[in-house]
Residue frames relative to the residue before (quaternion, step in Angstrom):
aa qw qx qy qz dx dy dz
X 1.0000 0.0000 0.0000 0.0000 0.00 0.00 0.00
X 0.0667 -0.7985 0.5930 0.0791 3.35 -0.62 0.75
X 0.3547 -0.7835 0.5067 0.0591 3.42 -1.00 1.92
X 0.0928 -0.7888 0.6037 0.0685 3.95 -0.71 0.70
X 0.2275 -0.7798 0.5822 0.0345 3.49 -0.52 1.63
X 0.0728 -0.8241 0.5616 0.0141 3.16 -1.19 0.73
X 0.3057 0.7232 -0.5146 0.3446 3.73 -0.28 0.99
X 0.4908 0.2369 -0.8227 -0.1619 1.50 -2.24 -0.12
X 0.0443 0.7516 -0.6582 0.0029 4.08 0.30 0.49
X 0.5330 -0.6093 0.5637 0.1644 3.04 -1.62 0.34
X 0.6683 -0.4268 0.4646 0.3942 3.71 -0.96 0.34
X 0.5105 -0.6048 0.5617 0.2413 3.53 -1.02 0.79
X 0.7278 0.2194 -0.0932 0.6430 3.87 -0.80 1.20
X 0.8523 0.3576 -0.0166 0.3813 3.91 0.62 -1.20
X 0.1491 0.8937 -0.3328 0.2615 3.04 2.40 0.19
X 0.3337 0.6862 -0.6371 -0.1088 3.92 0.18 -1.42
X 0.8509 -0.0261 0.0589 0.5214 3.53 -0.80 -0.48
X 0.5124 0.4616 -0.5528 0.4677 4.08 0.48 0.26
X 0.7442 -0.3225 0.5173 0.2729 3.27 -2.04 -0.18
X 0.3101 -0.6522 0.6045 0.3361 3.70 -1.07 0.42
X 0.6228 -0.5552 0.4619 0.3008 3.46 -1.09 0.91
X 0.6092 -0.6045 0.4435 0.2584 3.86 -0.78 1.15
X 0.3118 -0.7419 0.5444 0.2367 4.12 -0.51 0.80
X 0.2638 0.7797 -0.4829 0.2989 3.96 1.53 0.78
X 0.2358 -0.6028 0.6522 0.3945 3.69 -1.06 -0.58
X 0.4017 0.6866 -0.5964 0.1074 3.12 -1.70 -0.03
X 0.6943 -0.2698 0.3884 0.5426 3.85 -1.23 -1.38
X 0.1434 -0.7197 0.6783 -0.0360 3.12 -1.21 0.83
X 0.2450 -0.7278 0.6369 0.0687 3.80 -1.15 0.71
X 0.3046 -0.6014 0.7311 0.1047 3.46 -0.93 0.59
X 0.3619 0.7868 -0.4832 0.1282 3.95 -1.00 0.59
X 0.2808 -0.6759 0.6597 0.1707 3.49 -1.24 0.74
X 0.4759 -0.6031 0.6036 0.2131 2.62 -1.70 0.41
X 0.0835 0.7333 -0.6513 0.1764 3.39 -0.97 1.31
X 0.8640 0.2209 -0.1293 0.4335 2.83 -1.20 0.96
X 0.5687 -0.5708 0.3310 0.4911 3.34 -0.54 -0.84
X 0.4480 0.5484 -0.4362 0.5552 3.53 1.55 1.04
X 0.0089 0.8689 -0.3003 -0.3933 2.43 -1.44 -2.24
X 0.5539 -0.6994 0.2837 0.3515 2.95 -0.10 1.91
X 0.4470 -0.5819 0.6505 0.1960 3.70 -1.71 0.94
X 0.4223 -0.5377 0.7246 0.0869 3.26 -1.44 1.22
X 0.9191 0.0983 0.1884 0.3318 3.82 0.00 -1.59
X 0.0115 0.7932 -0.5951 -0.1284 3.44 -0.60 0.02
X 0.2983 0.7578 -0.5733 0.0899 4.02 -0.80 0.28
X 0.2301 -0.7391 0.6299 0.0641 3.71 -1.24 0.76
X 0.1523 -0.6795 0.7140 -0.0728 2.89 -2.08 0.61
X 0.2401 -0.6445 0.6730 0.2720 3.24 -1.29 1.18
X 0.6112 0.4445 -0.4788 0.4468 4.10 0.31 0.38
X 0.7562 -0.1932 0.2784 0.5598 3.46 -1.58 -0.08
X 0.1417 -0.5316 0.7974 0.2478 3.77 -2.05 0.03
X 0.7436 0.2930 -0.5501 0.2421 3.13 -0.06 0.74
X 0.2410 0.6928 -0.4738 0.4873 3.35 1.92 0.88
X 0.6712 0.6331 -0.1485 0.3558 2.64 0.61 -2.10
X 0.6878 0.5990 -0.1207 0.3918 3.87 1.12 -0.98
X 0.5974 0.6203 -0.2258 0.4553 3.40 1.38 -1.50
X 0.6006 0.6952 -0.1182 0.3769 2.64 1.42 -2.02
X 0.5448 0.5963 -0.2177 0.5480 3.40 1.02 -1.11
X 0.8147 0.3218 -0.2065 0.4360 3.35 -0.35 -1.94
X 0.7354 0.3161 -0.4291 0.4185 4.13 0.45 0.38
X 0.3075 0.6921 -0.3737 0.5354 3.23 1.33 0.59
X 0.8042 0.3044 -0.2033 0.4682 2.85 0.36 -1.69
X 0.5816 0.5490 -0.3389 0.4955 3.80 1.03 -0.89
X 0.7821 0.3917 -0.3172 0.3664 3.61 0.55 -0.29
X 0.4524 -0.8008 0.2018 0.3367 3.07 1.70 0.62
X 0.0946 0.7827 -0.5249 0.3206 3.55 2.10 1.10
X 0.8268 0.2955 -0.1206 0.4632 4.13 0.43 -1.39
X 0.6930 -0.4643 0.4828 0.2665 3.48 -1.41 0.32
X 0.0446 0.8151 -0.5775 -0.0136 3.60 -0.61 0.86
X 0.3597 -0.7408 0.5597 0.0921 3.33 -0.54 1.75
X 0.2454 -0.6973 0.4907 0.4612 3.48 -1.42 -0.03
X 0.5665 -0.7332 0.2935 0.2352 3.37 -0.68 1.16
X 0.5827 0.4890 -0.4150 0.4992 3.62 1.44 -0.01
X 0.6097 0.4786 -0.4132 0.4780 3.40 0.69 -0.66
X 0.6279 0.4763 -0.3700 0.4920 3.99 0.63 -1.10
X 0.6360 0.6340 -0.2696 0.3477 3.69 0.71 -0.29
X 0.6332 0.5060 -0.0211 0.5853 2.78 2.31 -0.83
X 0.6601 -0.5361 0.4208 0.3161 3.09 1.40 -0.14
X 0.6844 0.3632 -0.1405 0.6164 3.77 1.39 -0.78
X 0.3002 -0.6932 0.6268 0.1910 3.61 -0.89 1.51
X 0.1858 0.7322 -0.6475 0.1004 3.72 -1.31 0.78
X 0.2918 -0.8346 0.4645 0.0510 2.96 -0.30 2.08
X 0.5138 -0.6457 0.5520 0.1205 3.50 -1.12 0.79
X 0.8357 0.0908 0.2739 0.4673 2.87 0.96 -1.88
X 0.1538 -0.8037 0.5717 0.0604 3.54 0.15 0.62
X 0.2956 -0.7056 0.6335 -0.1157 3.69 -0.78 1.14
X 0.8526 0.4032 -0.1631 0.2898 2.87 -1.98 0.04
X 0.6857 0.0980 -0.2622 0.6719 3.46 0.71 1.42
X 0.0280 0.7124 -0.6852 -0.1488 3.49 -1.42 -0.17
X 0.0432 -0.7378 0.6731 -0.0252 3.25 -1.41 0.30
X 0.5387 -0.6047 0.3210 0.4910 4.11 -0.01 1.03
X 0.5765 0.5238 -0.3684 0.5075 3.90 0.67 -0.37
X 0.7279 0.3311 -0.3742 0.4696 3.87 0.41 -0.51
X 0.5618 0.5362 -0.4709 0.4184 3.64 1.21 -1.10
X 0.6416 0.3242 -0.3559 0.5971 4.28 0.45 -0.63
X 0.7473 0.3067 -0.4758 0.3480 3.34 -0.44 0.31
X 0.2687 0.6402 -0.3823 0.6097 3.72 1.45 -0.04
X 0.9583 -0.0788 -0.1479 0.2317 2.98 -0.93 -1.08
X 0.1353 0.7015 -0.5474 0.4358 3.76 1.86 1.19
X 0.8310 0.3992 -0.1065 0.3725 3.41 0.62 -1.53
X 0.4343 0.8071 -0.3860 0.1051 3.71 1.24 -1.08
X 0.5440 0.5449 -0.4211 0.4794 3.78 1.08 -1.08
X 0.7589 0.4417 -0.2197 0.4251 3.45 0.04 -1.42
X 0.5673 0.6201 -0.2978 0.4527 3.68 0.82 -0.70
X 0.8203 0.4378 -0.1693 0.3266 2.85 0.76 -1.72
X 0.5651 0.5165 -0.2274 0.6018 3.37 1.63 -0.86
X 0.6547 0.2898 -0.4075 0.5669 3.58 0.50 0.27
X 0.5862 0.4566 -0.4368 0.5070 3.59 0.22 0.21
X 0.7746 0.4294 -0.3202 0.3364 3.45 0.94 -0.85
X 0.2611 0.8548 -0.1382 0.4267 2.98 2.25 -0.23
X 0.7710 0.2387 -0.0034 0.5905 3.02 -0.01 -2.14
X 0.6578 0.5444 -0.3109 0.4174 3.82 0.29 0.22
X 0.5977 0.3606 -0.2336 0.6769 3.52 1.57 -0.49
X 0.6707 0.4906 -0.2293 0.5068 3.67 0.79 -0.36
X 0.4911 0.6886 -0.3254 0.4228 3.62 1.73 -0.03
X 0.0143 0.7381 -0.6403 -0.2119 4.03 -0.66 0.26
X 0.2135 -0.7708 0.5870 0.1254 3.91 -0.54 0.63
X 0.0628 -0.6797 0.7306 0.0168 3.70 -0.55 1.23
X 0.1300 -0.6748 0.7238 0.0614 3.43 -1.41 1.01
X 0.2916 -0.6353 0.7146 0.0256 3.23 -1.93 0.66
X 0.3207 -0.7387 0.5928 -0.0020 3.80 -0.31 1.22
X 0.1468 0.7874 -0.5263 0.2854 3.89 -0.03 1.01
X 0.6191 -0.6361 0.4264 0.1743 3.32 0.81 0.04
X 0.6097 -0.6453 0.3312 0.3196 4.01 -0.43 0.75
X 0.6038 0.6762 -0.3621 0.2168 3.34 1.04 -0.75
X 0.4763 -0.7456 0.3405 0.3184 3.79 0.30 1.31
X 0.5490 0.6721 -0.3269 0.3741 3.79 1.22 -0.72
X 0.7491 0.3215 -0.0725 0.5747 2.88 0.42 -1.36
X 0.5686 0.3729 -0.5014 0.5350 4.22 0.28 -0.03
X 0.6683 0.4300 -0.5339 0.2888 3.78 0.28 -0.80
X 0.6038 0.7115 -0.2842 0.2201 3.26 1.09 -2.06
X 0.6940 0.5774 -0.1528 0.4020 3.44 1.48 -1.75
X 0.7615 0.1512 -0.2712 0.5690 3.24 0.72 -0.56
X 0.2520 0.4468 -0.7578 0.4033 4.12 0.52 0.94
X 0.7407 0.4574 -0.3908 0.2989 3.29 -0.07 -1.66
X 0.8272 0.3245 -0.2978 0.3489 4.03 0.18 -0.54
């Protein structure tokens, strides 16, 4: 199978001067620019739109559900979490929202600082899973 990426698109909403992400399904990449490439943060599919698939994301991320990296350092090559995600427990839910401005502006950050390479493959759930095991 031969896979044709297309990108750089910008971040739904978070676009400035990049492309809006295609209204296709398929693989999607999450990526920074580094270097003179640029190294993938993420991978995730959909048999709906990725730029559904994306929004979806960005209130996630605003609800302080995902990890929020600073994006200059990830630019560098050097993960440095902001935010730690993924669980809750009544002690993180106050500390959340102590932090949420600052959170929130990093999140809005690392999202404008995203490049999104998509991969058109069609809906068929097999093959979207298989592709992004493989990356």
């Amino acid at each position: 199978m031969e896979i044709l990426w297309t990108g750089p698109y910008g971040w739904p909403k978070y676009e400035g001067h990049l492309l809006c992400v295609p209204q296709h399904s398929g693989v999607y990449l999450q990526t920074v620019e580094y270097r003179k490439g640029y190294l993938i943060y993420a991978a995730g599919l959909t048999a709906r739109s990725i730029r559904i698939r994306l929004v979806e994301h960005t209130r996630k991320y605003m609800s302080g559900d995902y990890n929020v990296l600073d994006i200059g350092a990830l630019q560098r090559g050097v993960r440095k979490e902001i935010w730690h995600g993924w669980g809750w427990s009544q002690e993180k839910r106050v500390k959340f929202r102590k932090r949420k401005p600052v959170i929130l502006d990093e999140v809005r950050r690392q999202l404008k600082g995203f490049r999104i390479f998509v991969a058109e493959v069609g809906p068929e759930k097999r093959i979207l899973e298989r592709l992004e095991a493989s990356l």
